[in-house]
Each structure stands twice: as C-alpha cells, then as structure tokens.
C-alpha positions as CSV (number, residue, x, y, z in Angstrom):
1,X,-80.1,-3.4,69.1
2,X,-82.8,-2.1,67.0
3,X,-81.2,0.8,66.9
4,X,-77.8,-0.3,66.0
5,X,-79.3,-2.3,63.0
6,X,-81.1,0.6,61.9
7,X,-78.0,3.1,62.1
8,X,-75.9,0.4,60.8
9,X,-77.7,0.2,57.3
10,X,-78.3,3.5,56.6
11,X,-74.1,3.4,57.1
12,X,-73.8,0.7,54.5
13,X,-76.2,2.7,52.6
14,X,-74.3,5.8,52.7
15,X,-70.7,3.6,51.8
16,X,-72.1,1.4,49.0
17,X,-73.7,5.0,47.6
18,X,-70.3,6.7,47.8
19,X,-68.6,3.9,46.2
20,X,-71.4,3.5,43.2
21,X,-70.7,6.8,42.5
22,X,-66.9,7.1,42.6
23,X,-65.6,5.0,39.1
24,X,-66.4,7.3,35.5
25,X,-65.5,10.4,34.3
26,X,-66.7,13.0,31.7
27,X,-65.4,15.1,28.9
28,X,-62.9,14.1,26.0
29,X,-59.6,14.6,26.0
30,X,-56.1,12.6,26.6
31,X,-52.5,12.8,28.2
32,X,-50.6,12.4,24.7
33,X,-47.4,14.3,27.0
34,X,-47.9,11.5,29.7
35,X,-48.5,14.5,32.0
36,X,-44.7,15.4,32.0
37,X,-45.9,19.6,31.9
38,X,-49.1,19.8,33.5
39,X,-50.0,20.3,37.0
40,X,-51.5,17.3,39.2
41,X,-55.0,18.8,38.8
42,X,-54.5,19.2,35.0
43,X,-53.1,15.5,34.7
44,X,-56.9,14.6,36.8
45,X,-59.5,16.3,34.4
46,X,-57.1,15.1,31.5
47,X,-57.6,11.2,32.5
48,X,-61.0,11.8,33.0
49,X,-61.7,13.2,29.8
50,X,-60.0,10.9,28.5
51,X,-62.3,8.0,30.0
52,X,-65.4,9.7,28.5
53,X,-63.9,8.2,25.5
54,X,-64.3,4.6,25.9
55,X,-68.0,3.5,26.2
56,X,-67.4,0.7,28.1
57,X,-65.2,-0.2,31.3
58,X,-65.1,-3.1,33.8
59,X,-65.0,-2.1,37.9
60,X,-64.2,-4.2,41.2
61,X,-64.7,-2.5,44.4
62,X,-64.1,-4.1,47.7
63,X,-65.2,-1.5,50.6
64,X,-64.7,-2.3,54.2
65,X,-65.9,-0.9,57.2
66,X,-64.8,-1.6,61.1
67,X,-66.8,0.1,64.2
68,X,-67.5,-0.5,67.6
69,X,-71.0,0.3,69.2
70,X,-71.2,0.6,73.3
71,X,-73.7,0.4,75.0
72,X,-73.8,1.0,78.4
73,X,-70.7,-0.7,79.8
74,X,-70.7,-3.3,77.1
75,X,-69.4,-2.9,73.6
76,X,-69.3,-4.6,70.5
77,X,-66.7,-4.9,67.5
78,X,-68.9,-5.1,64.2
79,X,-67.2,-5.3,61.0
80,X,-69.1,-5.5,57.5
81,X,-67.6,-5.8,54.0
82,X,-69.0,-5.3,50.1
83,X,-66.9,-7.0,47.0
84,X,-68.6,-6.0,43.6
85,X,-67.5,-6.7,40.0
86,X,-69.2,-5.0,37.4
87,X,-68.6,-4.6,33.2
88,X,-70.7,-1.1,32.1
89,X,-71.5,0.5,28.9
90,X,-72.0,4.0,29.2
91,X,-74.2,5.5,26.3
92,X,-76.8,3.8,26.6
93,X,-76.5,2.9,30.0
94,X,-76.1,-1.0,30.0
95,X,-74.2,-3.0,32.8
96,X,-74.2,-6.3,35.4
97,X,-72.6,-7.1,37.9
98,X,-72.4,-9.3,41.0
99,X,-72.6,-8.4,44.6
100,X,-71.4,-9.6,47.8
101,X,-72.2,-8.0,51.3
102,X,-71.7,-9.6,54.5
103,X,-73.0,-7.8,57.4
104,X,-71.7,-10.3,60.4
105,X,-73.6,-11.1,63.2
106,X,-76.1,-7.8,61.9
107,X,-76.9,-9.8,58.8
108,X,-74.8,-12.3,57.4
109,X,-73.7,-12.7,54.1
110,X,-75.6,-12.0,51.1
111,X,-75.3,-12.6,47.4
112,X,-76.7,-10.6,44.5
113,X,-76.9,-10.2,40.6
114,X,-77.6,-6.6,39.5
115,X,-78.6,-5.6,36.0
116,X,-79.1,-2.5,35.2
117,X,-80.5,-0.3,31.2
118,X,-81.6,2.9,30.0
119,X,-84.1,2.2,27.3
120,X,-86.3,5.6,26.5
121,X,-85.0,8.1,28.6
122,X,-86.3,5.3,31.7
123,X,-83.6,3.2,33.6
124,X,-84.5,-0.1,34.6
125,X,-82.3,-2.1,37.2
126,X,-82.6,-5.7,37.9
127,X,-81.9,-7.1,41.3
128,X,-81.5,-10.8,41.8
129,X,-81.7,-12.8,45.0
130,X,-82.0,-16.3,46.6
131,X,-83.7,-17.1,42.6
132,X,-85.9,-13.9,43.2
133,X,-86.0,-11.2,40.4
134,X,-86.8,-7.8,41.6
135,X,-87.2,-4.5,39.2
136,X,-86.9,-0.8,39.8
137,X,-87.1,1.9,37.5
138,X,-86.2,5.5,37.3
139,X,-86.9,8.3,34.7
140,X,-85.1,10.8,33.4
141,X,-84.9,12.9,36.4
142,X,-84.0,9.9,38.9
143,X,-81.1,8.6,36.6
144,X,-78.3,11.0,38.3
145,X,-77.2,8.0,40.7
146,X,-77.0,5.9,37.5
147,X,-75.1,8.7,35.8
148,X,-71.3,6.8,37.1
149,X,-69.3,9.5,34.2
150,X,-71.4,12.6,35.7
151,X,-71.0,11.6,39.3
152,X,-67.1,11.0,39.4
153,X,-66.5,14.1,37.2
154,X,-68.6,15.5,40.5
155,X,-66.0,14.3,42.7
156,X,-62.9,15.4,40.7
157,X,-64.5,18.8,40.4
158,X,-65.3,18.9,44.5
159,X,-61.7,17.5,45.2
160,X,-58.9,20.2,45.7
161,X,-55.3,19.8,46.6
162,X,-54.1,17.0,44.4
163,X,-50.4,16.1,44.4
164,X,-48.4,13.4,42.7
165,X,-47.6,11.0,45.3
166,X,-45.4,8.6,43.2
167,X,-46.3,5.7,41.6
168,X,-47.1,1.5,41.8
169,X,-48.3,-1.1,40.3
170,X,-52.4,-1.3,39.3
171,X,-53.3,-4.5,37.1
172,X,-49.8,-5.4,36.9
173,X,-48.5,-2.1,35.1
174,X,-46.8,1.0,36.4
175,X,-49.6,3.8,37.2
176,X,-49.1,7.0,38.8
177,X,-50.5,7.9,42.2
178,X,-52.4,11.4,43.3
179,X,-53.8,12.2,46.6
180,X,-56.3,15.1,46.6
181,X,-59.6,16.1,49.6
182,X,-63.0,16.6,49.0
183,X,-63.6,19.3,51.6
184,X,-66.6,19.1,54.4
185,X,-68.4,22.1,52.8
186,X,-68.4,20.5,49.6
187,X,-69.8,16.7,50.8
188,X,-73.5,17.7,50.9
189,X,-73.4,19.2,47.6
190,X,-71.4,15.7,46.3
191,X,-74.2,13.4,47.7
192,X,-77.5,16.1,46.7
193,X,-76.3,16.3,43.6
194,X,-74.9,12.9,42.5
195,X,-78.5,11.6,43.5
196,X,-77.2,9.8,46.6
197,X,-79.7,11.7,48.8
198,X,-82.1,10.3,46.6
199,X,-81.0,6.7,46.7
200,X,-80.1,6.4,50.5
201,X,-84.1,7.8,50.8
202,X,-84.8,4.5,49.4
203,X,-82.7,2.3,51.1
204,X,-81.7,1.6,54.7
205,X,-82.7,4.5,56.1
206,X,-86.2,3.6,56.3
207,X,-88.3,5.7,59.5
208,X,-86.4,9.0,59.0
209,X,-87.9,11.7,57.5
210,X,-86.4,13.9,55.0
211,X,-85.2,16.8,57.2
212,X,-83.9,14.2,59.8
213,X,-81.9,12.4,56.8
214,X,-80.1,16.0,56.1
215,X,-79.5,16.6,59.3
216,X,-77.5,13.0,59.2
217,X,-75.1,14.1,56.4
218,X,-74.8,17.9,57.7
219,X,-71.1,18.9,59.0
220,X,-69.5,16.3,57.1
221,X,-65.8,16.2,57.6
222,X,-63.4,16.4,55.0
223,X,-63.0,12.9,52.4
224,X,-59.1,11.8,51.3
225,X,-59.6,10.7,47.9
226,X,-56.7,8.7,45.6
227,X,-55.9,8.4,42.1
228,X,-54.0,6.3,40.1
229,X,-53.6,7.0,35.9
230,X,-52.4,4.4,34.2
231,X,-49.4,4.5,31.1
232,X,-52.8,5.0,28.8
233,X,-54.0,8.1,30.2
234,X,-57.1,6.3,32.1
235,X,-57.8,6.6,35.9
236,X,-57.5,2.7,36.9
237,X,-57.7,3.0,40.4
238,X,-59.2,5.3,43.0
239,X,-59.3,4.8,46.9
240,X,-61.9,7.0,49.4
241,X,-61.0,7.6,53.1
242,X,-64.7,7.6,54.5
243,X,-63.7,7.5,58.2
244,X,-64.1,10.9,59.2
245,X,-67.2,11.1,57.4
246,X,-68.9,8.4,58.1
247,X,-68.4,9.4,62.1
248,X,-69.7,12.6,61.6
249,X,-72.9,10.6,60.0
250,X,-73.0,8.6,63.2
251,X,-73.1,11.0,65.7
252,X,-75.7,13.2,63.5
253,X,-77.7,9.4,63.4
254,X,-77.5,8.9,66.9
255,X,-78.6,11.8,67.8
256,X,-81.6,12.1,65.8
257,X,-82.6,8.4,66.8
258,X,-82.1,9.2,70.5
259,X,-79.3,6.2,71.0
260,X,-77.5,8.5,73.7
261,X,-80.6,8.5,76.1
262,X,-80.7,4.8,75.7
263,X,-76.7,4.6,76.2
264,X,-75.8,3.6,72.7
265,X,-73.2,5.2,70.8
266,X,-71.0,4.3,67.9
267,X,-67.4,5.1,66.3
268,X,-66.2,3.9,63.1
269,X,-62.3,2.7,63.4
270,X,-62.1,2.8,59.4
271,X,-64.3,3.6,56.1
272,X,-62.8,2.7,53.3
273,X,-63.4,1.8,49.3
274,X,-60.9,0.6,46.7
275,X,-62.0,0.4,43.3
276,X,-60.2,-0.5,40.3
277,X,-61.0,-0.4,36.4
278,X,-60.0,-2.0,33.7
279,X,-61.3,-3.5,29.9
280,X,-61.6,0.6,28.8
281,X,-63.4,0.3,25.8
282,X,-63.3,-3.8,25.6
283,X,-66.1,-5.1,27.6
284,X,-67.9,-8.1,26.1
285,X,-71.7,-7.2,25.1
286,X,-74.1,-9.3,27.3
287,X,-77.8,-9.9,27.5
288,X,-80.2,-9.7,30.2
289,X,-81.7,-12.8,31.3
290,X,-84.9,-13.2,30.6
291,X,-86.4,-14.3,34.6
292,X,-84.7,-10.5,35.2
293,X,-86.8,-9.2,32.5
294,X,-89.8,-10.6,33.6
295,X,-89.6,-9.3,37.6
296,X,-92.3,-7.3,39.0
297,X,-91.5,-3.8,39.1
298,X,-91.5,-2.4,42.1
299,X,-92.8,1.4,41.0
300,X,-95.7,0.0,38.6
C-alpha cells in the first residue's frame, strides 16, 4: 500500500499541476466579427488575446479522477476529487483561493486557503491549513508555474486540430464549443516548460530522483482539450481529457517503483478537469490576512 500512496500522489500532483496551469491566456486582441470568418484556430489565439486584456478573472475547477489498483488477486476502486475557486489579478500577480481535495480511504478530505503575490520580481504563496499558515517563495526564474496567461497560451500553442463543435450554455449564456489535441510528442515540452516538472519535484513525488521523474512523464499519450468562448470574445470554459495520459504516467511509475514484482498495478478509468472563468476584468481587490503574512517561510 505504500506504494500505491506513493504513486497515487504524485498522480494528484501531476492533475492539480495540469489544471493550475490550464485557465489564462496571453497577447491582445479581440473577436469584434464574433469569429463568423476566421478558422477555429484563429477564433482560439483571438479569445486568448483577448483575455490578456482583463487583469483580473475569477476560476472554479472541479477535477476528478477514478482508478483501480490490483494487487495480486485483489483489487481496489479508489476515486479522489479537487474543487477550487479562485479570483486572480494578473500583473502583478495577486490571487486567493480555496481548496478542497478529498483523497478517500488514501487520505480523506482536506481543506485549504491559498494566497498567492509577486512583490519584487519574488512570488510568495500562502498555504493555510487546520489554522496553520505555511509560506513558499519563488524568484524570478521559478515563477513560470505561477505564470497562469503564459502557461495556457503554452497549451493553445501545443494544441492542434481545433474544430467548432457547436455550442451550450457556460454561466447561463450561449458560448461556443471547440475541441482540439495536445499531441504525445508535445506533453513533455507542455509540463518542462510550464514549470510543472518543477512543481511536481516539489510535491508528491517525494523519493524519485530527477531522471526517474522524466522517465514518469516520457511517451505521454495524446490530451483532448475543449474550449468554450463566450458572446464577449473570452474563453469561459475549458475541459482536459487526462485519461490516456495519466495511464501512461502510471505504468512509467510502476515501473520505476518496482510495483509489478510486488504484484501491484494500476489503471485509471477517467482523468478529467473542468474549469470555468468568469468576473473578466471585475474581481473585487482583497487583502492578505495578516497570520498568512506572518508564516514561516519554508525556503528561508
């Protein structure tokens, strides 16, 4: 079971890194034509540009994950799930939000306050828990995970094959619907240079060493990714298929931790993340409490 708990957060790692990294945009621009004579791709890089020009946004992701681990003749359903809500202002980098990740039997449910500001080229994020205040900070060259705009315009520009797919409703107005693929070649590149790698280094994957950590997100398979734009030209909603990918991570993980000699092995039935985002431009200024302020940091 050790190794199943070990596995099993560095995948909750790897999702909650995805998802971090999958709601902004960069550039400037706008869909004044409502898209009506550009291509699908065109009507993409035109919403995001058009979201690099509201500084502040609100996002709620709910990600959920479903596997089964066997081991020997027995086998277990596990099933884990992460709702966030966050508001963000991007330049500076300002935002809060509130976490909720429930792990099961693996680790029940937790609940978390994050912070997070980019004073002097140096981010700081706030992580609060059961009344404790922890701090980490990052310079300049450790922001990229932090960089939200950068890292979706990373995915937009590693996605191919986008095609209208109709439309529906997304915060109770009409939005319209594209379906695109990041390919498998083009994952490692994604999570390197989005500063996942970085991150999931950090967290839940303690014990493996850096070569052994590529070697877990090497032949990645190829990620459905979904877009909605809403009547405003914004991208409101986006939805990542992670299923393929994230088996590809477990048999890469159970390989390097030698599960299959100990009769372990795991599949994951479905990976997936919905995000939506909302208040472009509108999100209420907040202050950081002052017991956040005041937490021990971590890197000092």
């Amino acid at each position: 079971m050790n190794i199943t708990k070990r596995i099993t957060a560095a995948l909750a790692a790897m999702t909650l890194c995805v998802s971090l990294a999958a709601c902004g945009g960069n550039g400037g621009g706008n869909q004044a034509d409502g898209g009506k004579s550009q291509t699908p791709s065109e009507q993409i890089a035109a919403a995001i540009e058009k979201l690099n020009t509201a500084n502040s946004m609100s996002m709620a992701m709910k990600q959920d994950v479903d596997m089964t681990v066997k081991m020997g003749e027995q086998s277990q359903k596990i099933a884990y799930k992460i709702d966030m809500d966050m508001d963000m202002f991007q330049k500076p980098l300002k935002a809060k939000g509130k976490m909720s990740i429930d792990m099961g039997e693996l680790g029940g449910k937790q609940e978390t306050e994050l912070y997070m500001q980019d004073a002097d080229s140096e981010v700081s994020v706030y992580i609060g828990a059961n009344g404790q205040w922890m701090k980490q900070s990052a310079d300049a060259e450790g922001m990229d995970l932090y960089d939200i705009q950068g890292a979706m315009n990373l995915y937009l520009d590693s996605a191919s094959d986008f095609k209208e797919a109709g439309s529906e409703q997304v915060n109770g107005t009409d939005a319209k619907k594209f379906t695109g693929t990041i390919k498998g070649d083009k994952m490692e590149e994604v999570l390197e240079e989005s500063g996942m790698m970085s991150m999931l280094d950090q967290f839940g994957t303690a014990g493996m060493s850096e070569d052994e950590l590529k070697k877990m997100v090497s032949g990645l398979g190829d990620m459905p990714i979904t877009v909605w734009i809403g009547a405003e030209g914004y991208p409101v909603q986006y939805e990542i298929d992670m299923t393929k990918m994230m088996n590809s991570i477990m048999d890469n993980a159970m390989k390097i931790a030698g599960a299959a000699e100990q009769g372990v092995s795991m599949e994951v039935s479905s990976a997936k993340v919905s995000m939506v985002c909302s208040n472009f431009g509108s999100v209420t200024d907040f202050e950081i409490p002052a017991e956040a302020l005041n937490a021990i940091d971590l890197g000092a």
